[in-house]
N, CA, C and O atoms as a GROMACS GRO file, in nm:
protein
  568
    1UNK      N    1   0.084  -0.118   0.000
    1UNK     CA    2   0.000   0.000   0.000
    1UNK      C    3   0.089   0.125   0.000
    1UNK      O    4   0.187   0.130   0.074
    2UNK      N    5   0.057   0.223  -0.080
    2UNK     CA    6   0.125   0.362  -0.092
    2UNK      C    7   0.072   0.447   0.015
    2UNK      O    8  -0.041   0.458   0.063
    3UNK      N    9   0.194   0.509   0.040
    3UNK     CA   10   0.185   0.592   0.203
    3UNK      C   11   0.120   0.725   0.164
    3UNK      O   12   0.119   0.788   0.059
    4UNK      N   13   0.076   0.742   0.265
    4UNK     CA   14  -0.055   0.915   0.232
    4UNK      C   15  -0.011   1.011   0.196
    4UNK      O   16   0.083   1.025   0.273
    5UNK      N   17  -0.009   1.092   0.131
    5UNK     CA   18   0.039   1.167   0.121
    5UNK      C   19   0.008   1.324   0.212
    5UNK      O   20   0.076   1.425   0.202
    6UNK      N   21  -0.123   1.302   0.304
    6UNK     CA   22  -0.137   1.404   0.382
    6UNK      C   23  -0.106   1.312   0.501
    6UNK      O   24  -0.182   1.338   0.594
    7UNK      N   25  -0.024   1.217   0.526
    7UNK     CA   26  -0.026   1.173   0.662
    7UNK      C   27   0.153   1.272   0.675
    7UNK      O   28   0.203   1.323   0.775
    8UNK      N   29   0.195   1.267   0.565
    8UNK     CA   30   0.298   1.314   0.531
    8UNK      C   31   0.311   1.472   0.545
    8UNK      O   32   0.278   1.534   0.444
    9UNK      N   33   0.342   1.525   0.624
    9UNK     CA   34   0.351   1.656   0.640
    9UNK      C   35   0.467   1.742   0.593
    9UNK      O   36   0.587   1.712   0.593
   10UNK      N   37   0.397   1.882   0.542
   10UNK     CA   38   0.493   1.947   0.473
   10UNK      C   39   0.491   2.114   0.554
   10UNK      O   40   0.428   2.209   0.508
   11UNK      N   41   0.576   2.118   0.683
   11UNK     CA   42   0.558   2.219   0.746
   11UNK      C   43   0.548   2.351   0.680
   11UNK      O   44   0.479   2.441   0.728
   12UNK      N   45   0.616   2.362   0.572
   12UNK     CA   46   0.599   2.522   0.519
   12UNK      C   47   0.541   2.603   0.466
   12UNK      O   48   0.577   2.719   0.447
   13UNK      N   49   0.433   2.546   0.433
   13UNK     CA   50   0.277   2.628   0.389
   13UNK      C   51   0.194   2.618   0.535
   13UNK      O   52   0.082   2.669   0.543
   14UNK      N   53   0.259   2.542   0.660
   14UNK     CA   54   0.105   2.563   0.738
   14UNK      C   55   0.110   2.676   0.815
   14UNK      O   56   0.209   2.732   0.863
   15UNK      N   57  -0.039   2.711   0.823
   15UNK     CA   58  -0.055   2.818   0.827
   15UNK      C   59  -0.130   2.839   1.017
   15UNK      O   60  -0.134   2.935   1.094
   16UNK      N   61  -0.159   2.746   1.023
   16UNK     CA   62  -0.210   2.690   1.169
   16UNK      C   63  -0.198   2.574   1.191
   16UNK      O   64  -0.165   2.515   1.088
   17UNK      N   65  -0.209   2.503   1.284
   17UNK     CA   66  -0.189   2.380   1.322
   17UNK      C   67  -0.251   2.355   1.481
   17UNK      O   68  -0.211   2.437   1.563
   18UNK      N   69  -0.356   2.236   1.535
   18UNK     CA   70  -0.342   2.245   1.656
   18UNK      C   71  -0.361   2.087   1.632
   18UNK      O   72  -0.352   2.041   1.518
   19UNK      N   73  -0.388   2.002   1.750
   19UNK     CA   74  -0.411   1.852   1.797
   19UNK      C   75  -0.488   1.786   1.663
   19UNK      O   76  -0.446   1.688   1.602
   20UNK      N   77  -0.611   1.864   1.631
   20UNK     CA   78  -0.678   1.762   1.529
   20UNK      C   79  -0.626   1.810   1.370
   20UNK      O   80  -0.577   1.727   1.293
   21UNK      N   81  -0.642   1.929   1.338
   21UNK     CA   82  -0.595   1.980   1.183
   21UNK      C   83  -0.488   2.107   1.199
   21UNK      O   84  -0.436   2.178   1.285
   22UNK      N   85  -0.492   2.086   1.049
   22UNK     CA   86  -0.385   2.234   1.011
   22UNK      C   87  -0.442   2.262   0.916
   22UNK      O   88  -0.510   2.176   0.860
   23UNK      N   89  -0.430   2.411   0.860
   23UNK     CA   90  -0.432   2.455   0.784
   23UNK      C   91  -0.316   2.527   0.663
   23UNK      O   92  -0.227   2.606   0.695
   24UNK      N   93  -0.333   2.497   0.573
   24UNK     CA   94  -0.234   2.471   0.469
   24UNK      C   95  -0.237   2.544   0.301
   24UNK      O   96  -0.300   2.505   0.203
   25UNK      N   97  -0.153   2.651   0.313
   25UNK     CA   98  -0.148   2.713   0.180
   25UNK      C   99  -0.133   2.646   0.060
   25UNK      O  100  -0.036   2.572   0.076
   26UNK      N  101  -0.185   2.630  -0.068
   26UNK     CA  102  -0.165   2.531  -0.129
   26UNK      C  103  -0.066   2.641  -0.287
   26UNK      O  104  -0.111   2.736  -0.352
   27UNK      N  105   0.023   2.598  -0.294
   27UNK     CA  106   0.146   2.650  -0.423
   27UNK      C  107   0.099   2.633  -0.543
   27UNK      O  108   0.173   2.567  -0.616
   28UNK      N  109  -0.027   2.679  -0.604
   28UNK     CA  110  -0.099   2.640  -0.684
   28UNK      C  111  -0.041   2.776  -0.803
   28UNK      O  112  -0.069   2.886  -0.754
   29UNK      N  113   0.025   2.790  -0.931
   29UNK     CA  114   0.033   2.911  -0.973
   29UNK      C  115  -0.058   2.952  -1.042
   29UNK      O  116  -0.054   3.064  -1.090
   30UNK      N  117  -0.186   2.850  -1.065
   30UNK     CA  118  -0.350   2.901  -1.142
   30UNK      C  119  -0.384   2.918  -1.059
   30UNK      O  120  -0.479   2.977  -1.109
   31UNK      N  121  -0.409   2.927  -0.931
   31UNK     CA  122  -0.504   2.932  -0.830
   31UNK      C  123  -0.442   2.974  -0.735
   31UNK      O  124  -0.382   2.877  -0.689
   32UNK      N  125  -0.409   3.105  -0.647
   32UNK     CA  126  -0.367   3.192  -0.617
   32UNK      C  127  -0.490   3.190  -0.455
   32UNK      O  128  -0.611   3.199  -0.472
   33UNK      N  129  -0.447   3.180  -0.356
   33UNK     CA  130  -0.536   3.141  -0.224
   33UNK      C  131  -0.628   3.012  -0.199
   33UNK      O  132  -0.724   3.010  -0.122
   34UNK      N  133  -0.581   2.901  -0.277
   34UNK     CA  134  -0.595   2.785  -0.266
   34UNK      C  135  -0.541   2.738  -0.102
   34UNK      O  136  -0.432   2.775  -0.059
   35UNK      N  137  -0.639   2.650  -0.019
   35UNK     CA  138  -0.645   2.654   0.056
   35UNK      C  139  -0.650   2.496   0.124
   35UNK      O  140  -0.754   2.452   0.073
   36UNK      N  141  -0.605   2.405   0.194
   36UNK     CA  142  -0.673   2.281   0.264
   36UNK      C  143  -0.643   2.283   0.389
   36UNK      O  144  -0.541   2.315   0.450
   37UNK      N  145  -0.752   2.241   0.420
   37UNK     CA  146  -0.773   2.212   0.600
   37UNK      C  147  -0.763   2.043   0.596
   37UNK      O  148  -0.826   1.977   0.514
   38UNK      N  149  -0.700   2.002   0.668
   38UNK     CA  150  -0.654   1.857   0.671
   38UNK      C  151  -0.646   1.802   0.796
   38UNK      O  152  -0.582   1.854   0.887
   39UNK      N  153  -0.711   1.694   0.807
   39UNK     CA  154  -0.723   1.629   0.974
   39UNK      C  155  -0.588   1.585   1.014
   39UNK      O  156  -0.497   1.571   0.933
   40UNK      N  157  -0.581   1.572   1.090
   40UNK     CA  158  -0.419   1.526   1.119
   40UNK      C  159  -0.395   1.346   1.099
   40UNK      O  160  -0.312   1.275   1.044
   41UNK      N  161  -0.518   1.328   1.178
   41UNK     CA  162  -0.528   1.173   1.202
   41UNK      C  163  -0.608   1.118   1.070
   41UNK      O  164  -0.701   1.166   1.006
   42UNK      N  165  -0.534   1.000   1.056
   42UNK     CA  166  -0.586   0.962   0.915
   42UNK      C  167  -0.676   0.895   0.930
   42UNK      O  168  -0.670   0.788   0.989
   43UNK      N  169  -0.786   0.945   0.878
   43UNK     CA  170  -0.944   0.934   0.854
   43UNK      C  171  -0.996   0.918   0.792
   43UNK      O  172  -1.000   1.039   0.770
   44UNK      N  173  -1.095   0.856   0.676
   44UNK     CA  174  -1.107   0.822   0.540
   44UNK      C  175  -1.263   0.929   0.524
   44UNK      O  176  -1.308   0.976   0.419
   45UNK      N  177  -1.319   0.943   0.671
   45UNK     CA  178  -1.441   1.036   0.621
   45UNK      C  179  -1.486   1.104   0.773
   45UNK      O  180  -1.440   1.104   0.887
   46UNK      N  181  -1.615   1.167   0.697
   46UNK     CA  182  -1.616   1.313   0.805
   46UNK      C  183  -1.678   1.197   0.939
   46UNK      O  184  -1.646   1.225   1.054
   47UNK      N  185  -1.721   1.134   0.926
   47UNK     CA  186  -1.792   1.029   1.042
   47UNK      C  187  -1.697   0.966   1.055
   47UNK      O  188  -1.761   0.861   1.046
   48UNK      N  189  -1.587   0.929   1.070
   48UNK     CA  190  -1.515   0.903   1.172
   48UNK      C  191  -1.501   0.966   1.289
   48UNK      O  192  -1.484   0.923   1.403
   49UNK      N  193  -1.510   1.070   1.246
   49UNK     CA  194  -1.493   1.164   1.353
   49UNK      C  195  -1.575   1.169   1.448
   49UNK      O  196  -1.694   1.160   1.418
   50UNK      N  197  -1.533   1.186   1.608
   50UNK     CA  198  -1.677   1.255   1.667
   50UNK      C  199  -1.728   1.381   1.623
   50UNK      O  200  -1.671   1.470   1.560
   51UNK      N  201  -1.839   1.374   1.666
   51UNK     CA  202  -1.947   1.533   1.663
   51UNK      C  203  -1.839   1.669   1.696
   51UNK      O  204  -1.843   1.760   1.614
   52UNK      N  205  -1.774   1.679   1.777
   52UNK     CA  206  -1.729   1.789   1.814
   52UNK      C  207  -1.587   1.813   1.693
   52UNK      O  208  -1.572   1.915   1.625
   53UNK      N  209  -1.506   1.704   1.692
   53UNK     CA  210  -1.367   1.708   1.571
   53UNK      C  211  -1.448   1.790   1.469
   53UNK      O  212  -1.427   1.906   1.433
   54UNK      N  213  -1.598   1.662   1.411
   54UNK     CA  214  -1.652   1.713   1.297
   54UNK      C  215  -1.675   1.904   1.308
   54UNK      O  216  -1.647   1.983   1.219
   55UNK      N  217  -1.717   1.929   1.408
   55UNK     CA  218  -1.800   2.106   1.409
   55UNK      C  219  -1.621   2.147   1.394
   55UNK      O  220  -1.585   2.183   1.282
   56UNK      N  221  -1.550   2.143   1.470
   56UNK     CA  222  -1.430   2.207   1.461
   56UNK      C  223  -1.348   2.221   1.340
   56UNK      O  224  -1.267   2.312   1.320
   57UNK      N  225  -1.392   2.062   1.215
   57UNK     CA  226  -1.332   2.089   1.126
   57UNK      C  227  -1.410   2.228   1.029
   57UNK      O  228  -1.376   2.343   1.003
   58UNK      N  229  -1.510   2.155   1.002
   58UNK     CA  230  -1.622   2.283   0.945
   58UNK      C  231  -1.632   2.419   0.994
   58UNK      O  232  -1.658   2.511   0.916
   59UNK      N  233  -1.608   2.444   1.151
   59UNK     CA  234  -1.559   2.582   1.166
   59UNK      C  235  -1.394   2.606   1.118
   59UNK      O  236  -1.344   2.715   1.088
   60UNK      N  237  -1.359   2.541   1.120
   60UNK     CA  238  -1.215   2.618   1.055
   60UNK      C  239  -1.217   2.615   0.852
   60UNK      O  240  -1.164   2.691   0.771
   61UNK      N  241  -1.290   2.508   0.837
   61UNK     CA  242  -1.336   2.561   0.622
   61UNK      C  243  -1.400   2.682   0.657
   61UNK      O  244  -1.349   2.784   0.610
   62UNK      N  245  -1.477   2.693   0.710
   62UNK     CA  246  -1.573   2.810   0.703
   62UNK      C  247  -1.510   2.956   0.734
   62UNK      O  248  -1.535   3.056   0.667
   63UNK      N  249  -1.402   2.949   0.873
   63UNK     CA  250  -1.306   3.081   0.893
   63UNK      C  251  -1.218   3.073   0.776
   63UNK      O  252  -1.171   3.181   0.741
   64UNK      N  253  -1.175   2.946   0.692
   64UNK     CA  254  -1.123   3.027   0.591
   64UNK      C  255  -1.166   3.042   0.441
   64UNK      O  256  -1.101   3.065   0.339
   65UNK      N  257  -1.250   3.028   0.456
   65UNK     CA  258  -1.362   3.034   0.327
   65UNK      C  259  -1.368   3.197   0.383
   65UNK      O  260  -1.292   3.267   0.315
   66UNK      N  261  -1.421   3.254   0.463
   66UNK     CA  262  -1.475   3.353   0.501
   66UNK      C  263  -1.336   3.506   0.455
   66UNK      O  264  -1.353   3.611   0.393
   67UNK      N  265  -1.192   3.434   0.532
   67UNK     CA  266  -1.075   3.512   0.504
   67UNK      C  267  -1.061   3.523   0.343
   67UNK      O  268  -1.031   3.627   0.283
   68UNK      N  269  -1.083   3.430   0.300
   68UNK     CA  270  -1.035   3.435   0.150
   68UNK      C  271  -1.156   3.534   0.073
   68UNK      O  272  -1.122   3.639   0.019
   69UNK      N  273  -1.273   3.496   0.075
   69UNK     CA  274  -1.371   3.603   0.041
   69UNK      C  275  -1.337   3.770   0.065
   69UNK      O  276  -1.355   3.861  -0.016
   70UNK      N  277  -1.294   3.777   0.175
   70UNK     CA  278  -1.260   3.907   0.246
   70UNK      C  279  -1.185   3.979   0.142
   70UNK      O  280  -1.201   4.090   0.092
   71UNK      N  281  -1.047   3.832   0.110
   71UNK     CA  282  -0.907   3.913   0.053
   71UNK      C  283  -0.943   3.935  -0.101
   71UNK      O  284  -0.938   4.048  -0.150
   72UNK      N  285  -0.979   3.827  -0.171
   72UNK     CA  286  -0.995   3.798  -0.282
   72UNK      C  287  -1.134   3.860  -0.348
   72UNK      O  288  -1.144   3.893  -0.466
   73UNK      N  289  -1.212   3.866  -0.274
   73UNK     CA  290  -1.337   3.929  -0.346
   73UNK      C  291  -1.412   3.847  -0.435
   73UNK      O  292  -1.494   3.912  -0.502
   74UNK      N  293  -1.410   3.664  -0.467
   74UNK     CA  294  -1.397   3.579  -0.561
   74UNK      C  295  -1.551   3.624  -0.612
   74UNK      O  296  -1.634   3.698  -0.560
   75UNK      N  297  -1.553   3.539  -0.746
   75UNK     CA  298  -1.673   3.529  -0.821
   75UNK      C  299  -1.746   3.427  -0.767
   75UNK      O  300  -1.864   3.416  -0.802
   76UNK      N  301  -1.702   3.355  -0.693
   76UNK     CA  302  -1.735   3.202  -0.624
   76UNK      C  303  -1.631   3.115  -0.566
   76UNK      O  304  -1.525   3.088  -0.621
   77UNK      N  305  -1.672   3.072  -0.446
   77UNK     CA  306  -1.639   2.958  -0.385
   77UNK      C  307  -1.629   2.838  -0.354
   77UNK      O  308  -1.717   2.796  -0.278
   78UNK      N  309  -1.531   2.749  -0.396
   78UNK     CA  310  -1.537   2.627  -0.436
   78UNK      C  311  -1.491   2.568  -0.288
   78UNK      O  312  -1.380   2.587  -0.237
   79UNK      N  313  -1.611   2.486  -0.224
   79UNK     CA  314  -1.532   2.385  -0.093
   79UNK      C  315  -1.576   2.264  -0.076
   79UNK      O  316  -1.688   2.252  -0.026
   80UNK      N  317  -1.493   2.133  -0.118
   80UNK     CA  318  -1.484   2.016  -0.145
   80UNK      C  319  -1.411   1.937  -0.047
   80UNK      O  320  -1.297   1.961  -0.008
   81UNK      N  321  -1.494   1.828  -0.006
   81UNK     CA  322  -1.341   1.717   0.024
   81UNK      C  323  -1.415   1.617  -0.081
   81UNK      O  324  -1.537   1.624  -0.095
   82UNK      N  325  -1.344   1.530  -0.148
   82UNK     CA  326  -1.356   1.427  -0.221
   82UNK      C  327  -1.258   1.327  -0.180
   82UNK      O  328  -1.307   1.226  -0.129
   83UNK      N  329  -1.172   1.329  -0.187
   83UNK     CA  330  -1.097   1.191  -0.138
   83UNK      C  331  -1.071   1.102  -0.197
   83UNK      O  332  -0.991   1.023  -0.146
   84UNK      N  333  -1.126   1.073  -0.333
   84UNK     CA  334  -1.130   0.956  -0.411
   84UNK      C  335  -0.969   0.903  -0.451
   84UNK      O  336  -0.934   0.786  -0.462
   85UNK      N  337  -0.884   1.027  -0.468
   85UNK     CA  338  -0.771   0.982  -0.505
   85UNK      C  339  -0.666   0.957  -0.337
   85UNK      O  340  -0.582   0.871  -0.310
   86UNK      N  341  -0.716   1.067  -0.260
   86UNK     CA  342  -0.648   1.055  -0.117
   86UNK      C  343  -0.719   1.046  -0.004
   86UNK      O  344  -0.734   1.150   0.058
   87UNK      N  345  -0.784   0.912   0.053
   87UNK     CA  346  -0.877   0.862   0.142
   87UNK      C  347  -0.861   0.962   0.248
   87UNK      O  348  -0.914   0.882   0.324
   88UNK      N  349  -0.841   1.046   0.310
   88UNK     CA  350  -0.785   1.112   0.405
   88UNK      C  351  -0.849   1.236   0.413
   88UNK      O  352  -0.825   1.323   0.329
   89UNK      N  353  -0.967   1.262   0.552
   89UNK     CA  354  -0.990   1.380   0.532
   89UNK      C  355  -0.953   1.519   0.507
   89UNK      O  356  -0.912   1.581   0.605
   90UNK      N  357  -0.958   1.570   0.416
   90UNK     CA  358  -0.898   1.711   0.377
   90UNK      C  359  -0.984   1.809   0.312
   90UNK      O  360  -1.057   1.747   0.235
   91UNK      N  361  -1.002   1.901   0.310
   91UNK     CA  362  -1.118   2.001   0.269
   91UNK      C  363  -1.040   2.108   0.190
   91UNK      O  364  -0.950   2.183   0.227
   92UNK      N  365  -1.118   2.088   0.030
   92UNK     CA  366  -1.049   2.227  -0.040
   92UNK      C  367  -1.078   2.320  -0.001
   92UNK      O  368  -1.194   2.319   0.041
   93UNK      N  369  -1.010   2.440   0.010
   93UNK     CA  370  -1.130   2.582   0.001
   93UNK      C  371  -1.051   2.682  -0.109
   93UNK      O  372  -0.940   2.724  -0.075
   94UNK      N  373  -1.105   2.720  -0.237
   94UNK     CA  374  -1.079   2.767  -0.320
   94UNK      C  375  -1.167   2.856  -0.374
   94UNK      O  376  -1.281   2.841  -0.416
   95UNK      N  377  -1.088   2.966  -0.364
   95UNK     CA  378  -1.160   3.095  -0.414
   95UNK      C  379  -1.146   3.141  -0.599
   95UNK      O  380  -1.055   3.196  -0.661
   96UNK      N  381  -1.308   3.077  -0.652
   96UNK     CA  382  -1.278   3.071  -0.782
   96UNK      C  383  -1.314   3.223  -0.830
   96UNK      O  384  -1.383   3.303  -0.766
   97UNK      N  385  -1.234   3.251  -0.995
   97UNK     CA  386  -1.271   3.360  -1.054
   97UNK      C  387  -1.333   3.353  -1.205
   97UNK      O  388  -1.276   3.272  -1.277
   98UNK      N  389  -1.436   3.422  -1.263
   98UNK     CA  390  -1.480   3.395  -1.420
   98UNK      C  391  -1.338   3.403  -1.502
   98UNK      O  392  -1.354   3.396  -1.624
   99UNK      N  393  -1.236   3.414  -1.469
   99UNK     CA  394  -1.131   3.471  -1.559
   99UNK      C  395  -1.019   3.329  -1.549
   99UNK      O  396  -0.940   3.301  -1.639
  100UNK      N  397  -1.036   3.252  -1.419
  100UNK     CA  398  -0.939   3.178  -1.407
  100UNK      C  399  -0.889   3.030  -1.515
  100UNK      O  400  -0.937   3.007  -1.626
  101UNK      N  401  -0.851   3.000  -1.491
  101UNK     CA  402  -0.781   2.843  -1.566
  101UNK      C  403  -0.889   2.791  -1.599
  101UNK      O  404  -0.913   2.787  -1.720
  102UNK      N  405  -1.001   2.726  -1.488
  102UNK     CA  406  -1.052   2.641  -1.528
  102UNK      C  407  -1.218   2.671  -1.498
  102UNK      O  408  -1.315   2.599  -1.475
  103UNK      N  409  -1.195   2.814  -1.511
  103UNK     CA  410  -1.413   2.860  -1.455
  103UNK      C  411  -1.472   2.832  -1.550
  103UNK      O  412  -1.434   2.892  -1.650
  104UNK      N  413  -1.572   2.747  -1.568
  104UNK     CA  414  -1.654   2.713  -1.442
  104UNK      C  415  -1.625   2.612  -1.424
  104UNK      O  416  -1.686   2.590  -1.320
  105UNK      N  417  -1.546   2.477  -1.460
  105UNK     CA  418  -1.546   2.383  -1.430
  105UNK      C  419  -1.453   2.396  -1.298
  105UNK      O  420  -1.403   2.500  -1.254
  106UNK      N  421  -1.441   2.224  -1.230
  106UNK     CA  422  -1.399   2.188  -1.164
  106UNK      C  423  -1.261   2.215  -1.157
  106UNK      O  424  -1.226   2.177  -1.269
  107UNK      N  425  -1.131   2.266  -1.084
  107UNK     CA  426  -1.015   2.310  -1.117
  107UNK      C  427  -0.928   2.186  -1.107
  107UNK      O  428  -0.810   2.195  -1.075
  108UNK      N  429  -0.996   2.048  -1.138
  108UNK     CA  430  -0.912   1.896  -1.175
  108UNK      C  431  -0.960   1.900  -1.305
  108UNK      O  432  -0.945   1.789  -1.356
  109UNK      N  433  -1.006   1.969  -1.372
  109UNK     CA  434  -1.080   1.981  -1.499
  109UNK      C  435  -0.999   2.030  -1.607
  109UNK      O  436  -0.885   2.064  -1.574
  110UNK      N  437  -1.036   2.042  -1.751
  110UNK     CA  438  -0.936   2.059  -1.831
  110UNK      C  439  -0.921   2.216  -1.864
  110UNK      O  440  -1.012   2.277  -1.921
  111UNK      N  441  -0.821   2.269  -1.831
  111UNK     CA  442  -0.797   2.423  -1.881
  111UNK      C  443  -0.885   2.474  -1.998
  111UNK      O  444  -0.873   2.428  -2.112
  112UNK      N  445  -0.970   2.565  -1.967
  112UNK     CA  446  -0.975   2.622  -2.056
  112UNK      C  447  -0.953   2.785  -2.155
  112UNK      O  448  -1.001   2.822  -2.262
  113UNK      N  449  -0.880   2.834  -2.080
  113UNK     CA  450  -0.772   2.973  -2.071
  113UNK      C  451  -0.667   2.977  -2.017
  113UNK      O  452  -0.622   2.870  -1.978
  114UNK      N  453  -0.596   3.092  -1.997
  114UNK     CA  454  -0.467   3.145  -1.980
  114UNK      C  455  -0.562   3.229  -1.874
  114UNK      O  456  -0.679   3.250  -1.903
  115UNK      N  457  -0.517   3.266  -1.776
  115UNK     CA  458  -0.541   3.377  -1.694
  115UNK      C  459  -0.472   3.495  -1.746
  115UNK      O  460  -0.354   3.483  -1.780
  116UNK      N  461  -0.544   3.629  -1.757
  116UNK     CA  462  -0.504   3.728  -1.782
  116UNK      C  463  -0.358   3.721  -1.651
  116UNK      O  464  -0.347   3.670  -1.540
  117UNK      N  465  -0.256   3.813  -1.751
  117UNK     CA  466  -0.112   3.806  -1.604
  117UNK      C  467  -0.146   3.882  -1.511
  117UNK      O  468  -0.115   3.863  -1.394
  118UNK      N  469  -0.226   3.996  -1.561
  118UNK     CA  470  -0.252   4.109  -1.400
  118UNK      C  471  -0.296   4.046  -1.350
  118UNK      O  472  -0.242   3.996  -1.251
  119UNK      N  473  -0.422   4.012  -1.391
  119UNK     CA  474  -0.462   3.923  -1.295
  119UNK      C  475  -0.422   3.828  -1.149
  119UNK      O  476  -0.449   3.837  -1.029
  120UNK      N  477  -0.348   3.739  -1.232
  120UNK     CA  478  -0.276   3.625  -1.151
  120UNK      C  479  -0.199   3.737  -1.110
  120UNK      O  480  -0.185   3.728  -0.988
  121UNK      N  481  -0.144   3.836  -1.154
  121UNK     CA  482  -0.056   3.898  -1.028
  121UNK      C  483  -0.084   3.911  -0.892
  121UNK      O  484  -0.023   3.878  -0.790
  122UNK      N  485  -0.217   3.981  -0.920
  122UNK     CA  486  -0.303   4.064  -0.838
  122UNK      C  487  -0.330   4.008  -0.709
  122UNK      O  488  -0.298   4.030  -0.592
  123UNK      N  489  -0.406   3.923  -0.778
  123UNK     CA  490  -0.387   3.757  -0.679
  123UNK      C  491  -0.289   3.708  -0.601
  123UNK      O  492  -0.302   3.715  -0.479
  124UNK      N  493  -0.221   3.675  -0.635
  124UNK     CA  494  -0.081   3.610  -0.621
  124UNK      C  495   0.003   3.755  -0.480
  124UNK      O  496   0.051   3.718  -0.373
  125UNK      N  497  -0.002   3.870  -0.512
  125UNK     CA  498   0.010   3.981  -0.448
  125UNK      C  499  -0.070   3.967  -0.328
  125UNK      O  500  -0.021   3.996  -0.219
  126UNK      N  501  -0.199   3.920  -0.341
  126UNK     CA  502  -0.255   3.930  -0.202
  126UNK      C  503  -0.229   3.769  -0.099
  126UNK      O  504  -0.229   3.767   0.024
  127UNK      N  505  -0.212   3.661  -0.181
  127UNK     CA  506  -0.122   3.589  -0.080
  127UNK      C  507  -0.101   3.594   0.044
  127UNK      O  508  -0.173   3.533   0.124
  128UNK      N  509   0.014   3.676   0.084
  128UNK     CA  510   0.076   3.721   0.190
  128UNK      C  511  -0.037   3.773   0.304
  128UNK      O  512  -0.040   3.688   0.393
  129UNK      N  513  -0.107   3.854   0.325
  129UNK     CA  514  -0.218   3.889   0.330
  129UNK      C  515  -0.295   3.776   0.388
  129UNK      O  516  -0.289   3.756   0.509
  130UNK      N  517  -0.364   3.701   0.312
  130UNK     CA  518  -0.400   3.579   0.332
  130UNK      C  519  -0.374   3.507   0.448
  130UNK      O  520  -0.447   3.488   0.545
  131UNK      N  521  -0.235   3.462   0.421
  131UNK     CA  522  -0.171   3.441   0.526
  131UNK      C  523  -0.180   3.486   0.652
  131UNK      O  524  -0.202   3.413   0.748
  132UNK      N  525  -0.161   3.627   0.658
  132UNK     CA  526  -0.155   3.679   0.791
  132UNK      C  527  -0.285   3.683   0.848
  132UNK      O  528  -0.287   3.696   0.970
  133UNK      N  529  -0.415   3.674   0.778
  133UNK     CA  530  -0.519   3.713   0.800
  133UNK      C  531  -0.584   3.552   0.866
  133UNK      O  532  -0.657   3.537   0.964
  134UNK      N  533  -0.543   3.478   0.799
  134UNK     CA  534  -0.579   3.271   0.843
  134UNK      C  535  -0.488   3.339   1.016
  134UNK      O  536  -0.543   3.360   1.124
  135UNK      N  537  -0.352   3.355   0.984
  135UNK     CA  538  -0.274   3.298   1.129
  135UNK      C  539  -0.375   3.402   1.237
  135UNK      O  540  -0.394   3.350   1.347
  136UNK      N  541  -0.429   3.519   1.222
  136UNK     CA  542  -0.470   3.650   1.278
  136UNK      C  543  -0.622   3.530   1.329
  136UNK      O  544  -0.609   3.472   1.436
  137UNK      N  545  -0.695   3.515   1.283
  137UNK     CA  546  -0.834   3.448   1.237
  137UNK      C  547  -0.826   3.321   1.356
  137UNK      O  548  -0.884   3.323   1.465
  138UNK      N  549  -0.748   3.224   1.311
  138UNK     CA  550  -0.725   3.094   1.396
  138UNK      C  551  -0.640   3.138   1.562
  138UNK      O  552  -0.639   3.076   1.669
  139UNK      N  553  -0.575   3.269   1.524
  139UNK     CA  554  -0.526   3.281   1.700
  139UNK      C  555  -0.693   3.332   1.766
  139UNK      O  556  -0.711   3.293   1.881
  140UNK      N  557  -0.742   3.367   1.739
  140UNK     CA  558  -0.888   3.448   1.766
  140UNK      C  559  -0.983   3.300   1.824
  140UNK      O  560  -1.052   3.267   1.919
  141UNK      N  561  -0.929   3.244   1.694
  141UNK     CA  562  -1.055   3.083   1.735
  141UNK      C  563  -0.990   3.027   1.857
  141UNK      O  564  -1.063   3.003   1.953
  142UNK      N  565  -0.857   3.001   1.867
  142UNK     CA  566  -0.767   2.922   2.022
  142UNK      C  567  -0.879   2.891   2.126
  142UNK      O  568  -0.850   2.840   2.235
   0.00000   0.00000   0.00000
């Protein structure tokens, strides 16, 4: 059996971290505030969990669904866990735009543009931001 790849941790995008999840910048260069919240303990679905893990995970998609809206201003919000390829609970949160790679489809979907470059700059510029605003957000939740 092939080892997880979120059991596998990659400290330098996280952006929070406590006992059950972290939260995790994702290096996406189409998708610019790409986001996963990831259980720590390897879990294949949201019912594994007890009731309370479960509310705690969903309040932390939701604080950063909420940050990214703030920064980004998106056309829409994409928040998924699927799992099919990585059994392991993890939750996208992706702030989609009409202009991006792959709107409207699914962003595992097949390109269908170039993002204007300001654009992706623009984006990409507020990042940082992002960042500070998740670590600002999750010290608040403690």
């Amino acid at each position: 059996m092939q080892a997880c790849p979120l059991c596998a941790e990659n400290n330098s995008a996280v952006v929070f971290r406590d006992q059950l999840l972290r939260v995790v910048l994702i290096d996406d260069p189409d998708l610019p505030g790409f986001v996963r919240v990831i259980v720590n303990a390897h879990v294949r679905e949201m019912t594994d969990l007890d009731p309370e893990a479960r509310r705690r995970v969903m309040q932390a998609v939701f604080a950063v669904e909420q940050v990214q809206r703030e920064v980004f201003s998106p056309t829409k919000m994409n928040v998924a866990s699927l799992g099919n390829a990585v059994p392991h609970v993890h939750w996208h949160v992706v702030p989609r735009f009409a202009d991006d790679a792959f709107y409207p489809q699914s962003i595992w979907g097949n390109r269908r543009r170039e993002t204007p470059s300001k654009a992706l700059e623009t984006r990409r510029a507020r990042v940082p931001e992002l960042q500070q605003r998740l670590v600002a957000m999750f010290a608040r939740l403690q």
